[in-house]
DRENMI-115815 format. One record per residue (C-alpha): residue number from 0; residue in one letter; chain; x, y, z. Coordinates in steps of 0.2 Angstrom, whole numbers, padded with zeros to 4 digits. Each point is the difference from the previous one (the first is absolute). Last residue first. Layout:
! residues N
+------+------+-------+-------+-------+-------+
: resi : resn : chain :    xx :    yy :    zz :
+------+------+-------+-------+-------+-------+
:  NUM :    A :     A :     X :     Y :     Z :
...
+------+------+-------+-------+-------+-------+
This chain:
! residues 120
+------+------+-------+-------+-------+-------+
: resi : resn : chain :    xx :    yy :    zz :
+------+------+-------+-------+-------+-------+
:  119 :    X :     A :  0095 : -0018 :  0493 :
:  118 :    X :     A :  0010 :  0001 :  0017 :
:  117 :    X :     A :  0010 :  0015 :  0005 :
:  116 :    X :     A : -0012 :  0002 :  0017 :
:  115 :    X :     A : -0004 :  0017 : -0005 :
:  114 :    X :     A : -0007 : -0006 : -0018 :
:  113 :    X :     A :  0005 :  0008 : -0016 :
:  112 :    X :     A :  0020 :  0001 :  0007 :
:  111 :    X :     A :  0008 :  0015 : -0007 :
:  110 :    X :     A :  0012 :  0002 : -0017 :
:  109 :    X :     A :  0010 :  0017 :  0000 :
:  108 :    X :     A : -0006 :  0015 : -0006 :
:  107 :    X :     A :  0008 :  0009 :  0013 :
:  106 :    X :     A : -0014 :  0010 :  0008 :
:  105 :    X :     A : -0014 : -0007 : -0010 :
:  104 :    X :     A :  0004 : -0018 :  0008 :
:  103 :    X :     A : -0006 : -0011 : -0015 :
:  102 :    X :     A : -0011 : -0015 : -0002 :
:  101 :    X :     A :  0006 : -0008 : -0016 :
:  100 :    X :     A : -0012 :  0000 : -0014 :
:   99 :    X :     A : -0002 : -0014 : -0013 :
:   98 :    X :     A : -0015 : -0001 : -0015 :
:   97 :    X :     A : -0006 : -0013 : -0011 :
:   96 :    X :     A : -0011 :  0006 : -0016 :
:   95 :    X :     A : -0017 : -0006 : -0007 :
:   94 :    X :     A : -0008 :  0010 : -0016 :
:   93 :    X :     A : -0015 :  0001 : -0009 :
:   92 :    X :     A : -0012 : -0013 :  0009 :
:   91 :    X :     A : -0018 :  0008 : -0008 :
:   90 :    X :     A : -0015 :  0003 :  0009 :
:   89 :    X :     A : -0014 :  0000 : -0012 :
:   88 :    X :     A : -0017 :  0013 : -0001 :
:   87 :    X :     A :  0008 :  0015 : -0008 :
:   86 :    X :     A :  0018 : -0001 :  0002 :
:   85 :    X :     A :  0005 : -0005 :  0018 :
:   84 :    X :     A :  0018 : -0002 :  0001 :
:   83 :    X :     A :  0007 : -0011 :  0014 :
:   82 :    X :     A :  0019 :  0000 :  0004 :
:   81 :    X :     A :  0008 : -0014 :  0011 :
:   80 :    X :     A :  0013 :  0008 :  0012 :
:   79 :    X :     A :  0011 : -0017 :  0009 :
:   78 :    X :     A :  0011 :  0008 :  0016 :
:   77 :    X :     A :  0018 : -0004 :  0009 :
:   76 :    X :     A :  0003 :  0005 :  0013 :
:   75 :    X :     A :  0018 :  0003 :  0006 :
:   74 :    X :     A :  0007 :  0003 :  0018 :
:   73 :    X :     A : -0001 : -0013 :  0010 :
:   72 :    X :     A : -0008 : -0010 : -0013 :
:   71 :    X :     A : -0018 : -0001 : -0007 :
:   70 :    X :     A : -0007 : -0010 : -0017 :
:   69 :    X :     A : -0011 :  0001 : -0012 :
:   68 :    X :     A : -0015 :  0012 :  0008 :
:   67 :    X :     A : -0014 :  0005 : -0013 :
:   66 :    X :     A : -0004 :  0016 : -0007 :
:   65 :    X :     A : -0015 :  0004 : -0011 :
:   64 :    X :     A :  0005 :  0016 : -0012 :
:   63 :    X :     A : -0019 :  0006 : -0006 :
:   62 :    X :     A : -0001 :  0011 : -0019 :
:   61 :    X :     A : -0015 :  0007 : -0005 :
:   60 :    X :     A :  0002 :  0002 : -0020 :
:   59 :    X :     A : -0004 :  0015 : -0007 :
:   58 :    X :     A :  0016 :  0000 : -0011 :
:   57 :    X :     A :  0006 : -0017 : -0005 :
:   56 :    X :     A :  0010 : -0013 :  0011 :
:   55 :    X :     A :  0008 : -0013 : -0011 :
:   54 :    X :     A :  0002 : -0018 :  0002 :
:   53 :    X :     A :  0008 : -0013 :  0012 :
:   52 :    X :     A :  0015 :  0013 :  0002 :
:   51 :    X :     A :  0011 : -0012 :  0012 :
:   50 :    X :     A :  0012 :  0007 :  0013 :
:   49 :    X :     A :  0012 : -0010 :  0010 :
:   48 :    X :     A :  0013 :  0001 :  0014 :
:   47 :    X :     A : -0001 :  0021 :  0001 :
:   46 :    X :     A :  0013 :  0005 :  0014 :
:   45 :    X :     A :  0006 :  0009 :  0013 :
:   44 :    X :     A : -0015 :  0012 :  0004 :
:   43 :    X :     A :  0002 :  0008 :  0015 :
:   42 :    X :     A : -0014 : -0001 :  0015 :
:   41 :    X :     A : -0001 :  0010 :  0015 :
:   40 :    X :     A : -0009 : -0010 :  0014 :
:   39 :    X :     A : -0017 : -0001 :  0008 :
:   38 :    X :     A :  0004 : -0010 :  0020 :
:   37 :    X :     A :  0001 : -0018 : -0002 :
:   36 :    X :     A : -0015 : -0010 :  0005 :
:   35 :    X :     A : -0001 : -0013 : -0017 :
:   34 :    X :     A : -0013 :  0011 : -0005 :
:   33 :    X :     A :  0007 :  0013 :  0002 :
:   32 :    X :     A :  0015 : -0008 : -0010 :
:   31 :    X :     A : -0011 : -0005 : -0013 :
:   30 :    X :     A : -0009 :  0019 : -0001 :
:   29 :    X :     A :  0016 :  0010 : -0002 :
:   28 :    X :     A :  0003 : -0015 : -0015 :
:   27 :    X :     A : -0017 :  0005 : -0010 :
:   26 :    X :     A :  0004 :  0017 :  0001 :
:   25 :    X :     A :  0017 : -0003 : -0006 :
:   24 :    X :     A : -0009 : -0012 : -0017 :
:   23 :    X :     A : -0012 :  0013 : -0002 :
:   22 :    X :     A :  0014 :  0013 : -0002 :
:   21 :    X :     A :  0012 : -0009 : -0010 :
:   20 :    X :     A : -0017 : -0008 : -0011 :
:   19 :    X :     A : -0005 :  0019 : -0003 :
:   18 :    X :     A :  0017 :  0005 : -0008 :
:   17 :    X :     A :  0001 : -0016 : -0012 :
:   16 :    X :     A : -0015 :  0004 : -0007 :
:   15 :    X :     A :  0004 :  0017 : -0003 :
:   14 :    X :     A :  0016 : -0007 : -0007 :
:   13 :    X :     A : -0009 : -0013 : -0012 :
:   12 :    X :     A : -0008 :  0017 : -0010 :
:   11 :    X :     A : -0020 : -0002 :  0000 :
:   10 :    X :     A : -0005 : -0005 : -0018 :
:    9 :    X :     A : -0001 :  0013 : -0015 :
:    8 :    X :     A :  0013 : -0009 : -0010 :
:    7 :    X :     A :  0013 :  0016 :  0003 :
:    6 :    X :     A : -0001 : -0003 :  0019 :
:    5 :    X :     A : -0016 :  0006 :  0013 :
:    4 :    X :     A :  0001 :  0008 :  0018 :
:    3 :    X :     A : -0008 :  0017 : -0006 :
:    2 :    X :     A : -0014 : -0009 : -0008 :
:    1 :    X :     A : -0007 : -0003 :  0018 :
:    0 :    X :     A : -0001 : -0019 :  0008 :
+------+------+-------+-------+-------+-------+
């Protein structure tokens, strides 16, 4: 993490955080419903169940966002991003966070099927 992204106490401002876990947590989803056969879909964010800030993340850290599938309906995913921090030599649980996208038709914006066959 850069010293650009920090807040007034000098560690990495919550929001940056926040920002990397939406887009990890997507990717992480487009990757769940290939898995689970259906075609790469457009992702929204609808909503942020839970966000823990375990402990700071400090300038010069190296930051991992590990994704891991909750649960899947016909048109919502819902997605677990653990944050890693490696400072120095320790790896360091900093923040945890739930994430829900809807699958979306970019045309309309309206809610599609994740899966082809409608099932989760």
């Amino acid at each position: 993490m850069m010293p650009r992204d920090t807040n007034p106490l000098g560690s990495i401002f919550g929001g940056v955080i926040l920002s990397h876990i939406d887009s990890a947590g997507a990717i992480g989803a487009r990757r769940e419903v290939g898995r689970a056969g259906g075609s790469l879909p457009f992702l929204v964010t609808v909503a942020i169940n839970r966000v823990e800030f375990h402990q700071p993340v400090m300038v010069g850290d190296v930051v991992s966002f590990k994704t891991r599938l909750v649960k899947m309906g016909k048109t919502s995913i819902t997605m677990n991003v653990a944050v890693e921090s490696e400072r120095g030599t320790e790896i360091l649980q900093v923040t945890e966070a739930e994430v829900v996208y809807v699958g979306i038709n970019p045309h309309d914006r309206k809610p599609q099927p994740l899966l082809s066959d409608g099932k989760p």
